[in-house]
C-alpha positions in Angstrom: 41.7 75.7 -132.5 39.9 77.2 -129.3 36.7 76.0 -128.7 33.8 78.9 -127.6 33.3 78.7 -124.0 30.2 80.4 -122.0 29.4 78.8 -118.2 27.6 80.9 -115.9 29.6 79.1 -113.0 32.5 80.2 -114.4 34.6 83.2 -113.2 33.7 85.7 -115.9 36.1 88.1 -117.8 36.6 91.0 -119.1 39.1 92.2 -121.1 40.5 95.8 -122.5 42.5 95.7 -125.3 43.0 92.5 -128.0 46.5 92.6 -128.5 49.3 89.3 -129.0 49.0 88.9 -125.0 45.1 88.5 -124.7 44.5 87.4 -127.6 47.8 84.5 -128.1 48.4 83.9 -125.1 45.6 84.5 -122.2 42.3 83.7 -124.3 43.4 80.4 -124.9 44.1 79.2 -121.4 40.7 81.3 -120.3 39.1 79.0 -123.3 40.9 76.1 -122.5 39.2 75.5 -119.0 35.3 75.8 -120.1 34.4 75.1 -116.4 36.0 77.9 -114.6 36.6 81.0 -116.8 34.4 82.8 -120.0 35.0 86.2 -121.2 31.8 88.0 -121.1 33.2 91.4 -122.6 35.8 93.0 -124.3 37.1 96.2 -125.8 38.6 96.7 -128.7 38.9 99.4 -131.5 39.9 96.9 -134.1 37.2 95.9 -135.7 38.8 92.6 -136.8 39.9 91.9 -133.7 36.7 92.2 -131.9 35.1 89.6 -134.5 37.8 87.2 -133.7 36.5 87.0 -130.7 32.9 86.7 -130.9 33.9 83.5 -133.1 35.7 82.0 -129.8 32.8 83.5 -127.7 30.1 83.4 -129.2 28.3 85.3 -126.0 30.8 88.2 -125.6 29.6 91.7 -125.5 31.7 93.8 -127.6 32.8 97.8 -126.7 35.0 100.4 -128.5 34.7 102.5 -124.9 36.4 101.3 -121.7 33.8 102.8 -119.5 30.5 101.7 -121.1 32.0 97.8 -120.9 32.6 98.8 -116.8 29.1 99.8 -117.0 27.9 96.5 -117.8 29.1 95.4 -114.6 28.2 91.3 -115.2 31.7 90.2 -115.2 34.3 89.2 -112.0 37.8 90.7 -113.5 39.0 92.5 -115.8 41.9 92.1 -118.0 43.8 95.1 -119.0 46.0 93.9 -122.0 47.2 96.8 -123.4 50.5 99.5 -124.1 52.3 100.1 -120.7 51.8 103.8 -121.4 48.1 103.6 -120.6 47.8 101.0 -118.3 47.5 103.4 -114.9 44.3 104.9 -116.3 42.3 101.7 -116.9 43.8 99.9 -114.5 42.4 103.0 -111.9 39.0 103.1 -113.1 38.9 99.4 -112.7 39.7 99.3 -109.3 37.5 102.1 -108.6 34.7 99.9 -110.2 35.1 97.6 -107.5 36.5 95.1 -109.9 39.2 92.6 -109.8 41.9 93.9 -112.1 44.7 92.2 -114.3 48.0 93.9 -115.2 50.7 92.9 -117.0 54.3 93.8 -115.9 55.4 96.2 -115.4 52.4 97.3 -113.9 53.4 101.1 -114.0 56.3 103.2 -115.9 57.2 104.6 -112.6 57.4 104.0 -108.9 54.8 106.9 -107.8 52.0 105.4 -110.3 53.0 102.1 -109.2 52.6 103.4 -105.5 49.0 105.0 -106.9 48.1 101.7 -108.0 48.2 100.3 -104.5 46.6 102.6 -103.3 44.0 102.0 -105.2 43.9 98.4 -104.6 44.0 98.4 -100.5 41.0 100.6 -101.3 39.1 98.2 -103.3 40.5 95.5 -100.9 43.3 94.1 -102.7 41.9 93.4 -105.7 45.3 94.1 -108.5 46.8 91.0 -109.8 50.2 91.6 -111.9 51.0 88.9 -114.6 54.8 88.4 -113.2 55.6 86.0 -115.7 59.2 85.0 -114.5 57.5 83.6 -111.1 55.3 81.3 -113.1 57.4 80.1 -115.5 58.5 76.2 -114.7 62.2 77.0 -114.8 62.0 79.2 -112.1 59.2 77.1 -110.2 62.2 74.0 -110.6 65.9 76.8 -109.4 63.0 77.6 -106.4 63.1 73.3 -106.1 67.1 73.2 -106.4 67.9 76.4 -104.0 66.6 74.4 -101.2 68.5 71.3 -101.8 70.8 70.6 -98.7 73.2 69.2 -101.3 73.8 73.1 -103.0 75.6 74.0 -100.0 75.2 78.0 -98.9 73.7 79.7 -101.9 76.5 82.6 -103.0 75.0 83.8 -106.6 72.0 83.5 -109.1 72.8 84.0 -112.9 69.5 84.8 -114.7 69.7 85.0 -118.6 66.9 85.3 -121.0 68.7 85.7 -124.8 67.0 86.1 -128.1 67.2 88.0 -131.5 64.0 90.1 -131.7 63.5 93.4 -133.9 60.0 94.9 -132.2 58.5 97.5 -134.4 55.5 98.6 -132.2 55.0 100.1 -129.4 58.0 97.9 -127.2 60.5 99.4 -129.3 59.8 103.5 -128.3 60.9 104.7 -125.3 57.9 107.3 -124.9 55.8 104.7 -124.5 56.8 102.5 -122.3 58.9 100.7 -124.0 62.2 98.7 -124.2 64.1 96.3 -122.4 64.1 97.8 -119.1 60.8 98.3 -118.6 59.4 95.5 -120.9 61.8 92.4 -120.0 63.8 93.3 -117.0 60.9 92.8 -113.9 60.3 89.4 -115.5 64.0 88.6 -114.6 63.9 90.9 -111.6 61.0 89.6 -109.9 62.0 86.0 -109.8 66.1 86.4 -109.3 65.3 89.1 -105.7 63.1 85.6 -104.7 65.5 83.8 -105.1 68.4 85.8 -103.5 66.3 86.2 -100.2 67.3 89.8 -98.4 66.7 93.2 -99.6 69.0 94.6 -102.3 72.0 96.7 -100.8 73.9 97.3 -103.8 73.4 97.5 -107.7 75.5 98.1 -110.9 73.9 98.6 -114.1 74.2 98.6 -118.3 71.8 99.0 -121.1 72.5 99.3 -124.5 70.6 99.7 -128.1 71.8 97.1 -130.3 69.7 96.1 -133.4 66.5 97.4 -132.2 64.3 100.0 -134.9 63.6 101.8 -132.2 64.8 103.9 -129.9 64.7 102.2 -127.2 67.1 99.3 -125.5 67.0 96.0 -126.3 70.3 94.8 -123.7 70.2 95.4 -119.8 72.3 93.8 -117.6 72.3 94.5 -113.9 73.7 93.0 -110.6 72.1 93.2 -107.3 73.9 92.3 -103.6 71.6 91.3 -101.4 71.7 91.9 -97.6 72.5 88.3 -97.3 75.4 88.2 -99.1 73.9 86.8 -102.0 74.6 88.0 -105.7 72.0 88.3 -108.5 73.6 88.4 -112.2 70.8 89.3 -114.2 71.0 89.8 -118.0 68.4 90.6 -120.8 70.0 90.4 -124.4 67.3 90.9 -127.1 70.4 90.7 -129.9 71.8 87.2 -129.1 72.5 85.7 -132.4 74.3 82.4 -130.6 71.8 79.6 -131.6 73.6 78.3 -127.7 71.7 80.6 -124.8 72.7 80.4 -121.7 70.8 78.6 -118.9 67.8 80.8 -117.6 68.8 79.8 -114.3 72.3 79.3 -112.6 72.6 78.9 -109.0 75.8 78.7 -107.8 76.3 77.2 -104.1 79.3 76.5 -101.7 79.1 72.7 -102.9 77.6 72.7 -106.1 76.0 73.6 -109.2 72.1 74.2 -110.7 71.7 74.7 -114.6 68.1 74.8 -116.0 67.0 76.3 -119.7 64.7 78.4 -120.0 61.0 76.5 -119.9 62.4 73.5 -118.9 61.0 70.9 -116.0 64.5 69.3 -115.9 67.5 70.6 -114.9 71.1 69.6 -113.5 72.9 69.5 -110.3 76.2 69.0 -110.0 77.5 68.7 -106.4 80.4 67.4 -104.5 78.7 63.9 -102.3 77.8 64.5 -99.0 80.4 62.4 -97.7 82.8 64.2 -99.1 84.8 66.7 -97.1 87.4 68.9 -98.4 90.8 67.6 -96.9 93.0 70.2 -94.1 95.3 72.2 -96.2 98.2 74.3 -94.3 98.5 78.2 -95.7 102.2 79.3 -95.9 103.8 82.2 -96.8 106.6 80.4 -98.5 107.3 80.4 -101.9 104.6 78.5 -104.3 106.0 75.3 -106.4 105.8 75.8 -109.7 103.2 72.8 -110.3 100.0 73.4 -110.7 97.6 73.3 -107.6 94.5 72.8 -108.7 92.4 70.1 -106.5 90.6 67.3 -108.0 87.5 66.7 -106.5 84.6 64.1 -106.6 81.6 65.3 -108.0 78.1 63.8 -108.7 75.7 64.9 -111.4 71.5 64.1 -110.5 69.2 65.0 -113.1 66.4 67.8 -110.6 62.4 67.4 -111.9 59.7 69.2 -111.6 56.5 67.3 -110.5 54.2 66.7 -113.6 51.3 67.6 -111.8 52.8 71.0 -110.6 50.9 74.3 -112.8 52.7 77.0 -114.2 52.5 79.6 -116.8 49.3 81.4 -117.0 46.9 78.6 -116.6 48.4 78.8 -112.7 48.5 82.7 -112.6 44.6 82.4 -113.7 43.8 79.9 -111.7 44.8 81.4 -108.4 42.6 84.6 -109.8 39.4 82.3 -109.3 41.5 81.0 -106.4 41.4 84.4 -105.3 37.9 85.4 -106.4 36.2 82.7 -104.8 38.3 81.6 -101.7 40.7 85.1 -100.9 43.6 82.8 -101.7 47.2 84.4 -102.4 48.5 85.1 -105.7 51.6 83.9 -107.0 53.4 86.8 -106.6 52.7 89.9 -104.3 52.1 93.8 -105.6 55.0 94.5 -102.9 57.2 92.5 -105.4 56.1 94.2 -108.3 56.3 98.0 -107.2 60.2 96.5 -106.2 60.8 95.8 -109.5 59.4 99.0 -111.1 62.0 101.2 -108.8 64.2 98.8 -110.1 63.3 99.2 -113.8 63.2 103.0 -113.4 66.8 102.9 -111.6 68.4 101.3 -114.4 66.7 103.3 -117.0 67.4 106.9 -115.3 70.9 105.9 -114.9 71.6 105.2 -118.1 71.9 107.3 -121.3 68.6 106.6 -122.1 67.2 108.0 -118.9 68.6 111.2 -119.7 
């Protein structure tokens, strides 16, 4: 149960639009932390909805019109939780409000709004924040741990896997507006795995396919990306996976070992050849092969990787650093440079498929 929250030293919130994402999953961190955060306002043309919220808090002003809550003007941010469609308006007369806006991802359906949007922001002094969820999430705060481990060897590829079995029925599941696996699920993989990679993307092969969604959208992309340093991102989306056994989230593969962590996981594995080990002179010939079999046998070592259990993650860190921000001009966790990348990318794969046509 969320207990009502209202501080006046708090950083105070607004939010457009009471969906599953402000309602299940960014009210209750904002809630959770009495001291630092209280939503002030919200709109909402759900009735319902809006009396939900006035029994979390108590003290929120209630609005069925975006631009009368703006009025107000007694709040720090402003959430805008609703249907990627829409977001560019709100998000724009937000920013031209002078207030500190929220997005989710994707922040815009294509790259020019996306492009609009910083404009906007270097206008109003960098004040959009994009919910990149993939940077925030502990499995990727842990492969960002192991990819700097001396005992990985030369990073050469990073496997990124999210599977599940979900049939959307709203909005996610249409393609006119805004949704599908693409735009919906793929810069949550995208944003993370080009981190990780280092180097700008030089090369890219892509698939997307409709599966079992009602829609008409696509619930499967799969895309690979070459970096400039020679690294490989294998990044896959599969909203039809019936196999109860997903893949790790994260896979990085290095010149001397292994990393495997699932998906919202603090722990993972790496597997790795000992430091002391070095791989013994072999001659190359060009005579005739034996017919045994020439596979090497090779030590390896196994070490159980942790994140710290202080570290934050999720969106209790992504709001922090917004009071981080608000207060002390900190850094978010990821950049709007990162997120514009991964609309082109989105848009890319989408145009370039059947579905883009």
């Amino acid at each position: 149960m969320i207990e009502s929250v209202f501080s006046r030293s708090a950083l105070r919130v607004a939010v457009m639009g009471l969906g599953r994402a402000a309602m299940n999953e960014h009210l209750p961190v904002l809630a959770a932390d009495r001291g630092s955060f209280s939503v002030v306002a919200a709109c909402e043309l759900i009735k319902e909805r809006r009396d939900a919220l006035a029994r979390v808090f108590p003290g929120c002003k209630m609005f069925r019109d975006f631009s009368d809550m703006l009025d107000e003007r007694n709040f720090d941010a402003v959430l805008v939780s609703i249907p990627a469609v829409n977001r560019l308006k709100y998000a724009l007369m937000s920013l031209e409000r002078g207030f500190r806006t929220v997005l989710e991802s994707p922040l815009a359906l294509t790259a020019d709004d996306a492009k609009m949007l910083r404009g906007a922001s270097l206008k109003s002094s960098n004040l959009l924040a994009v919910v990149e969820r993939g940077v925030l999430s502990p499995d990727f705060l842990l492969a960002c741990k192991a990819a700097s481990d001396a005992r990985l060897g030369t990073l050469q590829k990073v496997v990124v896997r999210r599977e599940e079995f979900v049939r959307r029925s709203d909005w996610r599941a249409l393609r006119r507006t805004g949704g599908g696996a693409a735009y919906c699920e793929l810069p949550g993989l995208v944003v993370p795995a080009l981190r990780l990679v280092k180097g700008r993307p030089v090369q890219m092969w892509s698939d997307v396919k409709r599966i079992v969604s009602t829609g008409d959208a696509e619930d499967y992309v799969h895309l690979e990306v070459l970096s400039s340093a020679g690294v490989t991102a294998d990044i896959e989306y599969n909203g039809a996976f019936l196999d109860g056994n997903v893949s790790p989230s994260y896979t990085l593969v290095g010149s001397r070992g292994v990393f495997r962590v699932m998906q919202g996981e603090r722990s993972g594995l790496m597997t790795f050849l000992p430091p002391s080990y070095r791989l013994p002179r072999m001659r190359t010939t060009v005579r005739t092969p034996p017919l045994a079999e020439r596979n090497e046998k090779v030590p390896t070592a196994s070490e159980t990787i942790s994140l710290d259990p202080s570290a934050e993650c999720g969106l209790r860190l992504f709001w922090k650093s917004v009071s981080a921000a608000s207060r002390k001009g900190a850094a978010m966790p990821s950049s709007l440079d990162e997120s514009i990348e991964a609309v082109r990318f989105m848009q890319l794969v989408r145009k370039s498929s059947q579905f883009g046509r």
